[in-house]
C-alpha positions in Angstrom: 0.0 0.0 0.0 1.4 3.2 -1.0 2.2 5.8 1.8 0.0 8.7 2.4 1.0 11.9 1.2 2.3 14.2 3.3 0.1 16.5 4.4 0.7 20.9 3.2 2.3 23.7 5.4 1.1 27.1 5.6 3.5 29.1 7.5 1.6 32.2 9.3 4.8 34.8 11.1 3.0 37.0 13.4 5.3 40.0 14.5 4.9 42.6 16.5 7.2 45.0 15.7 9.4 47.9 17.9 10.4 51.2 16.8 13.8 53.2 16.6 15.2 55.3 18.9 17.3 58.6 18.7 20.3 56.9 16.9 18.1 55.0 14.4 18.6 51.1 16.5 15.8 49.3 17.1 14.1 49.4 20.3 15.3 45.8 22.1 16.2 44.2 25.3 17.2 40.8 26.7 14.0 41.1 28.7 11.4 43.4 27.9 8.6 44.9 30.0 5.5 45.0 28.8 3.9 41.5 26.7 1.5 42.4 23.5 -1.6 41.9 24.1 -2.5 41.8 20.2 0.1 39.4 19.7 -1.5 37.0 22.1 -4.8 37.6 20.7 -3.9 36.9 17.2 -2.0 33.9 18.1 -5.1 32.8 19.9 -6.7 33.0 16.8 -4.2 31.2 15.1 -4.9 28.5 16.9 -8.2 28.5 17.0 -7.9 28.1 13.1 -5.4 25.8 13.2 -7.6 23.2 14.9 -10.4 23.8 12.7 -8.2 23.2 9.8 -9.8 26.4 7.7 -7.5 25.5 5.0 -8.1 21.7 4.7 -8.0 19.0 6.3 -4.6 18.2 4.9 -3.1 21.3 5.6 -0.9 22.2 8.6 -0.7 25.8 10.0 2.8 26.5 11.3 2.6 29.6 13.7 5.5 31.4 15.0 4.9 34.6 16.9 7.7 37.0 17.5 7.8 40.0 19.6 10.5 42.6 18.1 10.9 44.2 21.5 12.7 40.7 23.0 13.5 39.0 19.9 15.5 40.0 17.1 13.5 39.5 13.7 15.9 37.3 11.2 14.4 38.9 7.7 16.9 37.0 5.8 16.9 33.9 7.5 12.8 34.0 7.2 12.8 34.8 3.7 15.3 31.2 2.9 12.9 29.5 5.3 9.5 30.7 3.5 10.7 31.2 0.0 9.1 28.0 -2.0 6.3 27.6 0.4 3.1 29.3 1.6 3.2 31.8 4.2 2.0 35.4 5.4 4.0 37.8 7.7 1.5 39.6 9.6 2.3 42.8 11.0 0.2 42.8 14.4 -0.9 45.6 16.9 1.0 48.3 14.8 1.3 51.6 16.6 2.1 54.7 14.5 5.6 55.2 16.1 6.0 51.3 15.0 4.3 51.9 11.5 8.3 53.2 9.8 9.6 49.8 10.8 7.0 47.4 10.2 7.5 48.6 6.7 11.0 48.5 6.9 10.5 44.5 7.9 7.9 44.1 5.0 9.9 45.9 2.2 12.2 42.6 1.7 9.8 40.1 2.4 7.5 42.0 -0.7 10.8 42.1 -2.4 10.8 37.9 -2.0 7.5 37.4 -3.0 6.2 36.7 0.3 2.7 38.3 1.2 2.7 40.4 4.1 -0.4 41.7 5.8 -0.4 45.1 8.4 -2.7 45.4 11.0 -3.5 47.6 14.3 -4.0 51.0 16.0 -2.2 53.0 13.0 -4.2 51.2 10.2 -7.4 51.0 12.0 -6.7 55.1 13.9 -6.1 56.1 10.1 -9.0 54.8 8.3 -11.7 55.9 11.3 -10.8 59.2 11.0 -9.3 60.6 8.3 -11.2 61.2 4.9 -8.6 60.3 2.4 -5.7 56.6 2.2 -2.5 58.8 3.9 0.9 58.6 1.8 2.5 56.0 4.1 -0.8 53.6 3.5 -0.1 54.2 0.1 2.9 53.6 0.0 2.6 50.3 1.4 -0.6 49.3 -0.6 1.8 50.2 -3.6 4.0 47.7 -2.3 1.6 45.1 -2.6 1.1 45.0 1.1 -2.4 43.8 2.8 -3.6 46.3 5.2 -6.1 45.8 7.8 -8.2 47.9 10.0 -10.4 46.8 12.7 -10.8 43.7 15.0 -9.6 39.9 13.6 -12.1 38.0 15.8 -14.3 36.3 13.1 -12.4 37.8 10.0 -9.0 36.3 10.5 -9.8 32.5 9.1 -11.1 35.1 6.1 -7.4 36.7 5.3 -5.3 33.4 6.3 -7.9 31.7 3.2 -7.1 34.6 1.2 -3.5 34.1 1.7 -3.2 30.4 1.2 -5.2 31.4 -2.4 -2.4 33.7 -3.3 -5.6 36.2 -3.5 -5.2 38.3 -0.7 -7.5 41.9 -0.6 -5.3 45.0 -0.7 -7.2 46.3 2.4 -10.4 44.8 4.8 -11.5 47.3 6.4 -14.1 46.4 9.2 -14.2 49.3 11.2 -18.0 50.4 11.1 -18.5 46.3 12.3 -17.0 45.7 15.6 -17.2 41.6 17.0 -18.9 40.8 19.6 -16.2 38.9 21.9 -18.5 36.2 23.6 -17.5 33.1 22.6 -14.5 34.2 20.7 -11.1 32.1 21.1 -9.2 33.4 23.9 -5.5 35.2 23.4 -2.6 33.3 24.8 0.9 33.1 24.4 3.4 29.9 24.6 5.2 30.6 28.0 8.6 30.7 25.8 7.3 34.0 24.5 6.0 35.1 27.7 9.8 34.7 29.8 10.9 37.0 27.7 9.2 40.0 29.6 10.3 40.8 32.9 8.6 39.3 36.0 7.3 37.0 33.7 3.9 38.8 33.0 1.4 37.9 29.9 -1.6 40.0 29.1 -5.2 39.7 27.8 -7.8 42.0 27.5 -11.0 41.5 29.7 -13.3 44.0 27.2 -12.5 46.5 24.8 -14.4 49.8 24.4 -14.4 53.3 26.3 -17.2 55.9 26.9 -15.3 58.8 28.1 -14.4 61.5 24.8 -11.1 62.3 25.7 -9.7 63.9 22.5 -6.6 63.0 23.0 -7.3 59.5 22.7 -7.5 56.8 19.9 -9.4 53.7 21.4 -12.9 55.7 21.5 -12.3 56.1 17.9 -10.3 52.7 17.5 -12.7 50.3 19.7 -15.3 52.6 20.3 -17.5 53.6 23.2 -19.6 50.9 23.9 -18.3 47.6 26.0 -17.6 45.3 24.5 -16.4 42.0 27.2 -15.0 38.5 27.9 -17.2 36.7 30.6 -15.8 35.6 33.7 -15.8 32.4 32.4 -13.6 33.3 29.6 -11.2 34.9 32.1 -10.9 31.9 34.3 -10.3 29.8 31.0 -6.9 32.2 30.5 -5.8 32.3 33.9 -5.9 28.3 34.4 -4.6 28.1 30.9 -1.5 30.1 31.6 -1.3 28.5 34.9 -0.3 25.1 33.2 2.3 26.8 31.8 3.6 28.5 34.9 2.5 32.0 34.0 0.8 33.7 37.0 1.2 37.2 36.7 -1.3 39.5 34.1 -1.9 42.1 32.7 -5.6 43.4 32.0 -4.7 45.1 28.9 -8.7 46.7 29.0 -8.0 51.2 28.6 -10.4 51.3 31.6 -11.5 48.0 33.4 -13.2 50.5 36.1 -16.0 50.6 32.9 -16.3 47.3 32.0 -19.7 46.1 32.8 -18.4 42.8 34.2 -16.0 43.7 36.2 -17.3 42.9 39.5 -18.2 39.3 38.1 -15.0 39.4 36.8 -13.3 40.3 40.3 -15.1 37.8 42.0 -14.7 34.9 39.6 -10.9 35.9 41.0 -11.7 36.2 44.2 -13.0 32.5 44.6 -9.5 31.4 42.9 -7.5 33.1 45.2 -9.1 32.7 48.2 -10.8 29.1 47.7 -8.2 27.6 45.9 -5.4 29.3 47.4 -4.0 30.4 43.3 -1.2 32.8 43.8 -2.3 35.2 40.8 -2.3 38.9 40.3 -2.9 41.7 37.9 -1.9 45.2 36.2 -5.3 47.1 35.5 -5.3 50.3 34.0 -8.3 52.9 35.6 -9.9 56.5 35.6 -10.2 58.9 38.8 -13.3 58.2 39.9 -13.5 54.3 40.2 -13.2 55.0 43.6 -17.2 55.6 43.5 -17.9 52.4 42.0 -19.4 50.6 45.6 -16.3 47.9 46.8 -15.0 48.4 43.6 -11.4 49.1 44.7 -11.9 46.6 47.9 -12.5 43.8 45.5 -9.6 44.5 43.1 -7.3 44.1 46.0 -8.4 40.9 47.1 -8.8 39.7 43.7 -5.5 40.2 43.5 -4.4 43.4 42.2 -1.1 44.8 42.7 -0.4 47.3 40.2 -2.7 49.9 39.3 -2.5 52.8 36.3 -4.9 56.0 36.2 -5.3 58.3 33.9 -4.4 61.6 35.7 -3.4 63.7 33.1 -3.4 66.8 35.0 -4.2 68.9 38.3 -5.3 71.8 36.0 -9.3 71.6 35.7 -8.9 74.2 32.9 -6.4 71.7 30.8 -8.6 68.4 31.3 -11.7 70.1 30.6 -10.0 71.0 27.1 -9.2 67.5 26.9 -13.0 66.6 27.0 -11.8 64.4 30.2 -14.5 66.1 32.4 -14.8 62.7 34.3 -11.5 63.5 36.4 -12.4 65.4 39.6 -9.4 66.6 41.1 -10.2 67.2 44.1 -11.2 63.3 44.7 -7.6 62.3 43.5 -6.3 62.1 46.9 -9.3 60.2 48.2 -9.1 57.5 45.4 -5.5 57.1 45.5 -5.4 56.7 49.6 -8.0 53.8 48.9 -5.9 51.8 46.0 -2.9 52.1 49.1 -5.2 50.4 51.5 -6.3 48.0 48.7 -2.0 46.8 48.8 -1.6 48.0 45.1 1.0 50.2 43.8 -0.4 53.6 42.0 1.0 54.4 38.4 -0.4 57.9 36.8 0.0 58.9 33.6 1.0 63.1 33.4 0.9 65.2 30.4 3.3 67.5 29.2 1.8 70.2 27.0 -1.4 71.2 27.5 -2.5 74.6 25.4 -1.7 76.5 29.1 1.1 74.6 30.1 4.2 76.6 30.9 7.4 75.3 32.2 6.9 76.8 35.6 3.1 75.3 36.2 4.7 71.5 35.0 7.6 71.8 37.5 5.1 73.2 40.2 2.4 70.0 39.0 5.1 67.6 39.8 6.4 69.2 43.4 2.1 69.4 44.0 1.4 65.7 43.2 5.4 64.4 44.9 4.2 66.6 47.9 0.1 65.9 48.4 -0.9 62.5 46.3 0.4 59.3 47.2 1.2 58.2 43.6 4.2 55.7 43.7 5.3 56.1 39.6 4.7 59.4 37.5 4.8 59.0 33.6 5.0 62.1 31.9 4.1 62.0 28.4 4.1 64.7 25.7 0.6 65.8 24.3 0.8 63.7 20.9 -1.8 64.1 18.4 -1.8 60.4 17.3 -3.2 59.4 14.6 -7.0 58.3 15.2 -7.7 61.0 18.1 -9.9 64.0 17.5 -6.6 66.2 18.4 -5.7 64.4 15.2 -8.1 65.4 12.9 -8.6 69.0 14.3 -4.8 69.8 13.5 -5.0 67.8 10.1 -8.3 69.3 9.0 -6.6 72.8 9.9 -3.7 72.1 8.0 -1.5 72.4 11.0 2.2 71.5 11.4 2.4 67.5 12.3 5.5 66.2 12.4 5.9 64.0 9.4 8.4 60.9 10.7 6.1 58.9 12.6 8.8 56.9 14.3 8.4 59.9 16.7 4.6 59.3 17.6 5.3 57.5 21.0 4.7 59.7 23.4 8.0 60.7 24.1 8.5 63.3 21.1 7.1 66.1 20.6 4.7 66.7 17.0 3.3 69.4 16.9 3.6 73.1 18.0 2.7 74.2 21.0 1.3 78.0 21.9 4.0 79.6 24.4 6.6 76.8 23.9 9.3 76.0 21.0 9.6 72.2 20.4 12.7 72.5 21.9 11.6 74.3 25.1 8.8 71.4 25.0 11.1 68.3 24.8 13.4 69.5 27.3 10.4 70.7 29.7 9.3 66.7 29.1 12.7 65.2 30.3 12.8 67.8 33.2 9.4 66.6 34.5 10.6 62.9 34.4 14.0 64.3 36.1 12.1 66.3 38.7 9.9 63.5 40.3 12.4 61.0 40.3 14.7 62.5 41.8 16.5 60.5 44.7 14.9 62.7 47.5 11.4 62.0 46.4 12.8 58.1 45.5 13.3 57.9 49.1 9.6 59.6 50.0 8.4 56.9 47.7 9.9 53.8 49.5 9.0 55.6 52.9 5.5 55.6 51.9 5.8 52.2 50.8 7.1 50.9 54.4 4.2 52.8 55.9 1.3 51.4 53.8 2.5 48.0 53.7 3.7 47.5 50.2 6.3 45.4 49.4 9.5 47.5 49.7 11.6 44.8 47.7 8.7 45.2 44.5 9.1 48.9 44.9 12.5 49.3 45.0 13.1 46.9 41.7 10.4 49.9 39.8 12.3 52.4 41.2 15.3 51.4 39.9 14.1 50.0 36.8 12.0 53.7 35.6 15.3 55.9 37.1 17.5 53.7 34.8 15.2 53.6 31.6 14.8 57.6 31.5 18.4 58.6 33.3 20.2 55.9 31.7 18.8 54.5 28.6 16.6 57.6 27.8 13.2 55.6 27.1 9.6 55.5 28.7 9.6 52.7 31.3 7.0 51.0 29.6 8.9 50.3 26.6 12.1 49.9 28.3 13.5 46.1 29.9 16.7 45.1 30.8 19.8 44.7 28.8 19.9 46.7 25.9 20.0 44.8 22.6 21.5 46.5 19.7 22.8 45.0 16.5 25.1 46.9 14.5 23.0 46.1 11.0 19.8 46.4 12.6 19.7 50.6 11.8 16.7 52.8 9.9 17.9 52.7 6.5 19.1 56.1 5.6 21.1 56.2 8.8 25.1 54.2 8.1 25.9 51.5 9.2 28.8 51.8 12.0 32.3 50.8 11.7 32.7 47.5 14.2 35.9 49.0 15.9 33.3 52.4 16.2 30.2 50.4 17.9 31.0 47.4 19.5 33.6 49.9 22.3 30.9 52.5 22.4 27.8 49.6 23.2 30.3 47.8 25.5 31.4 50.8 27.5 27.7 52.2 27.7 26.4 48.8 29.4 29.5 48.9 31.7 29.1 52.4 32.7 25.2 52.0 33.0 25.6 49.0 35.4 27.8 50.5 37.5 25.5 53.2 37.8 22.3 50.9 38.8 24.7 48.7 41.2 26.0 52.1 43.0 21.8 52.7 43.2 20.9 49.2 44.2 23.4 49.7 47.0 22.3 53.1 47.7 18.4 52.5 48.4 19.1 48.7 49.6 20.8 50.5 52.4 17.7 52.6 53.0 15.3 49.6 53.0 17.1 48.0 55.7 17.4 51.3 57.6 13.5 51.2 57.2 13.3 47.5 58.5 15.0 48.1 61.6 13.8 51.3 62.3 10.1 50.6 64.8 8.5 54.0 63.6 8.9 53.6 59.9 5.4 52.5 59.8 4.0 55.0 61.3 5.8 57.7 59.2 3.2 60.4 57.7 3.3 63.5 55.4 1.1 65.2 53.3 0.0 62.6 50.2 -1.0 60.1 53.1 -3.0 62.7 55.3 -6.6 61.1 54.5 -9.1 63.8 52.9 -12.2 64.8 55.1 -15.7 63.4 53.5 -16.7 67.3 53.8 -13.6 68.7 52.3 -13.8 67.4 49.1 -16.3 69.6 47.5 -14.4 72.3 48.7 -11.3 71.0 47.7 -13.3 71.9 44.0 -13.5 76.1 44.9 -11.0 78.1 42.9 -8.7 78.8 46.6 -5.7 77.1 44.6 -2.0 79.1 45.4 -2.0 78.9 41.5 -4.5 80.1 39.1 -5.6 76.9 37.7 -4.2 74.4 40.0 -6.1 72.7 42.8 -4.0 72.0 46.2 -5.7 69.6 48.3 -3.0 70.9 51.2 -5.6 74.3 51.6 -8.0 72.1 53.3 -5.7 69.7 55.3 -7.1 69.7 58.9 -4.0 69.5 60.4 -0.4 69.7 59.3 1.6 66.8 58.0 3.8 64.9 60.2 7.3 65.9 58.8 9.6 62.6 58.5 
C-alpha cells in the first residue's frame, strides 16, 4: 500500500514589531517589559484556526509569533525558510511610532515574493478618522502589502484563506463592524514568548471599548464607546490556561476596566481562585479617577489580586482636562481615590501630560512638586501631548492644516509633534525630560519607598520599579513602559538612511555604555538597599506620615473643587488639610 502523502504547510509569522530610537537602532532588550496583548490575541486566533483546519483537512498551520521588543527579527533567514512555500507575515498591533519599521520588515519580504499583511492601531486610527488613504498607506498598498483595520475576531480565518489562495485583498476594512467577543477564542501566548518579559507577565484584554471622549485619545475612535467584554468564564479559562504553563502574573490590557460592565463578576470569579483555591495570581489594571465611586470596587480588586494599578491623571489643572474633553476626572477626589488603591496593597501608576495649550514650564515643575508633595502616587509617567493618529486632536490639527511632524517613528509619546502656543519644540522636549527628572529625583525616591514601608507594600517590589523607571529615563533615555533590561542593539539592525557603524566604532561605544550604566544601577541598588534596611529596623517607619497620606475629610472634598488654589488653575488639596503633616 502506497504511503499517504504528506500532508501541506502554511506558514503564518505574526510580528509585533518595535520602533527606533534617537540613533536610528531598534528598540530591544534581553527582557522586555510590557507583553502584546494583540500578539496573544492573534496567536489565539491562530490556533483556533489551526484546529479547525480552515485550509483543509490536509493542511498544517505553522505559527511562529515573534515580539521585536525581546527577539530579534531574522528577515533574511525568514525569507530562505519561507521562500518555496506558503506563508503570510503579519504585521500585528501596529502603533504609528512602530508603523516606519513594520514597513521596513515588510519591504524585503515583498521584495521575496512573500505576502505580508499590516494590521492595528495606526491602520485601524487612520482609516476611522481621516477622509482620504494617507501617503505612508499608500505607499505600502503600492508595495503590494495587505492592510487591515479593525478587529480579527471572526475575520482572521477570512485573510489566512485569502493568503493560502495567493488572493489576498489589498485592504479589509471592518471598522463600522466591531465583533462581539462572547464566545470568541481566547488570546494566549506559549510561556517561551511570555519569559521574555520581565517578571514573567502575559496580558489579555477583559473588554475593549471606552465611553469617556477624551480627545486625546484613539481607542474611542479605535474600539469605540460601547463595552464590548470577555465573561468571567472566559477569564478563568486564561488564567488556568497560563497557569499550566507557569504564567501567574497578568496584565488586564482593557483602557479602563473600572468601565467594563463585568467587572465585578470578573473580580469575583478571581476572588473564589485566590481565596478558595489558594492560586497565587495577580494583575496590572489600568483605571480612571473616579473608580473609587464604584461601591467595593477598589476593595474587590485588592483581594482579587491586584497589585499594580494605572490612572489616567493627566493633570491637576481643571482648565487643561476640561480641554481634553476628560470632564470625568475630579481633582479634588484624586487624593481620596488614591489613599483607597494604598489600603487596597496595590502600587499607584499615573499617567501626566506634558503640553497642554496652558502649560508653561513653571506650572509643569510646580504640577510635579504638588502631586510628589500631596498625592500618594508611587510612579509618575509624563508624556508629551501627541496628536496620534485616530484621536480627534488628530483630525482637528489635520483638517486645519497644522504642522504634524511627518516621521512617525516619533509618535510614541515621548517626542514632541506638533507646535505648541508659548513653547518651542525644543523648550517642550526639554520641559518633558525635566518633569521625568524632577519627580524621580532621589529625595522623592526615598519619600516613595517611605511611603511604601508605611502602607505595607512590598519594599523589595518597589525598590526593583524604582530602579528600573530611574535607569530607563536617566540611563537608557526611554519611557519605562517600553524599556527592559539589557539593551540589545545590533550593528546592522539601523533605519535605512542612517550608516551602518564601523565595528571598531560600535562594538567599544555599546560595551562601554552597558559597563558604565551598570555600575550606575549597582551604586543605586546599594544606595536604596541601604535605606530599606534602615527602614526595616527602624520601629517607627510605619507610622511615618506626610502630606499625600493625610486622608481627605468626607466634607472637604467639595471644597477641595473652589478656585482657593495658590496657583490660578491648580487645585491643592493641602488648603483644606485639617491639620499639618507629620514631617519625617
Amino acid at each position: 500500500m502506497a504511503a499517504s502523502a504528506a500532508p501541506k504547510q502554511f506558514h503564518l509569522v505574526l510580528i509585533k514589531p518595535s520602533h527606533y530610537d534617537d540613533d536610528g537602532y531598534v528598540i530591544q532588550w534581553f527582557r522586555s517589559a510590557i507583553p502584546s496583548n494583540t500578539l496573544a490575541v492573534l496567536n489565539g486566533l491562530a490556533l483556533d484556526c489551526q484546529a479547525r483546519r480552515i485550509l483543509g483537512s490536509d493542511v498544517d498551520i505553522v505559527i511562529s509569533a515573534i515580539d521585536e521588543t525581546n527577539t530579534r527579527v531574522h528577515v533574511d533567514r525568514l525569507i530562505r525558510q519561507l521562500k518555496g512555500n506558503r506563508a503570510l507575515i503579519a504585521m500585528v498591533g501596529v502603533q504609528s511610532n512602530q508603523f516606519p519599521r513594520a514597513m521596513d520588515i515588510a519591504r524585503p519580504f515583498r521584495a521575496a515574493g512573500i505576502p505580508v499583511c499590516i494590521g492595528g492601531f495606526h491602520v485601524s486610527g487612520v482609516l476611522a478618522m481621516l477622509p482620504d488613504i494617507t501617503p505612508e498607506l499608500r505607499e505600502a498598498m503600492d508595495l503590494g502589502i495587505s492592510l487591515f483595520a479593525g478587529e480579527a475576531e471572526g475575520r482572521f480565518e477570512e485573510v489566512l484563506q485569502d493568503a493560502w489562495r495567493g488572493t489576498l485583498k489589498p485592504l479589509y476594512n471592518y471598522m463600522a463592524d466591531l465583533p462581539s467577543l462572547s464566545g470568541v477564542p481566547l488570546p494566549i501566548l506559549p510561556s517561551t514568548r511570555v519569559k521574555r518579559t520581565a517578571g514573567k507577565l502575559t496580558s489579555f484584554d477583559a473588554g475593549r471599548g471606552c465611553p469617556f471622549q477624551c480627545s486625546f485619545c484613539t481607542i474611542i475612535n479605535v474600539q469605540g464607546r460601547k463595552s464590548r467584554r470577555r465573561s468571567a468564564d472566559d477569564v478563568e479559562q486564561i488564567v488556568r490556561e497560563n497557569l499550566k504553563q507557569g504564567i501567574n502574573r497578568f496584565f488586564i490590557t482593557d483602557d479602563n476596566f473600572a468601565r467594563n460592565r463585568d467587572w465585578e463578576s470578573i473580580f469575583d470569579r478571581l476572588i473564589m481562585m485566590r481565596e478558595q483555591e489558594k492560586l497565587n495570581i495577580k494583575f496590572v489594571i489600568q483605571v480612571d479617577t473616579m473608580c473609587h465611586r464604584l461601591p467595593r470596587f477598589i476593595e474587590k480588586a485588592g483581594r482579587a489580586g491586584v497589585a499594580r494599578v494605572f490612572i489616567g491623571l493627566e493633570s491637576i489643572h481643571p482648565d487643561s482636562l476640561l480641554g481634553a474633553r476628560k470632564k470625568q476626572n475630579k481633582v479634588a477626589e484624586y487624593r481620596k481615590m488614591l489613599l483607597e488603591w494604598k489600603r487596597a496593597g496595590a502600587t499607584v501608576f499615573a499617567g501626566y501630560i506634558v503640553g497642554f495649550p496652558g502649560d508653561t514650564r513653571d506650572s509643569v515643575l510646580r504640577d510635579i512638586q504638588t502631586i510628589q508633595r500631596e498625592l500618594p502616587i508611587d510612579f509618575l509617567e509624563p508624556h508629551c501631548l501627541t496628536p496620534l493618529p485616530g484621536s480627534e486632536d488628530h483630525l482637528k490639527l489635520y483638517k486645519a492644516g497644522a504642522f504634524l511632524d511627518p516621521d512617525l517613528n516619533k509618535y510614541d509619546l515621548e517626542h514632541v509633534t506638533t507646535t505648541h502656543s508659548s513653547m518651542s519644540i525644543a523648550e517642550w522636549e526639554k520641559l518633558y525630560k525635566d518633569a521625568w527628572s524632577s519627580y524621580y529625583s532621589l529625595e522623592h525616591m526615598e519619600t516613595v519607598m517611605r511611603r511604601a514601608h508605611a502602607t505595607g507594600s512590598n519594599p523589595a517590589n518597589m525598590l526593583f520599579l524604582l530602579l528600573w523607571f530611574y535607569t530607563c529615563i536617566r540611563l537608557e533615555n526611554v519611557d519605562p513602559l517600553q524599556g527592559g533590561y539589557l539593551r540589545r542593539k545590533y550593528r546592522k539592525d539601523r533605519r535605512p538612511g542612517l550608516p551602518v557603524e564601523n565595528p571598531l566604532v560600535f562594538y567599544p561605544r555599546y560595551l562601554g555604555n552597558l559597563l558604565s550604566k551598570h555600575f550606575t544601577l549597582a551604586r543605586l541598588i546599594v544606595k536604596y538597599a541601604l535605606l530599606r534596611a534602615r527602614l526595616k529596623r527602624d520601629p517607627n517607619a510605619r507610622h511615618y506620615m506626610d502630606e499625600a497620606l493625610t486622608p481627605v475629610p468626607d466634607d472637604a472634598v467639595e471644597s477641595i473643587t473652589k478656585p482657593q488654589a495658590p496657583a490660578a488653575g491648580i487645585v491643592s488639596i493641602s488648603n483644606v488639610q485639617p491639620e499639618s503633616a507629620v514631617s519625617r
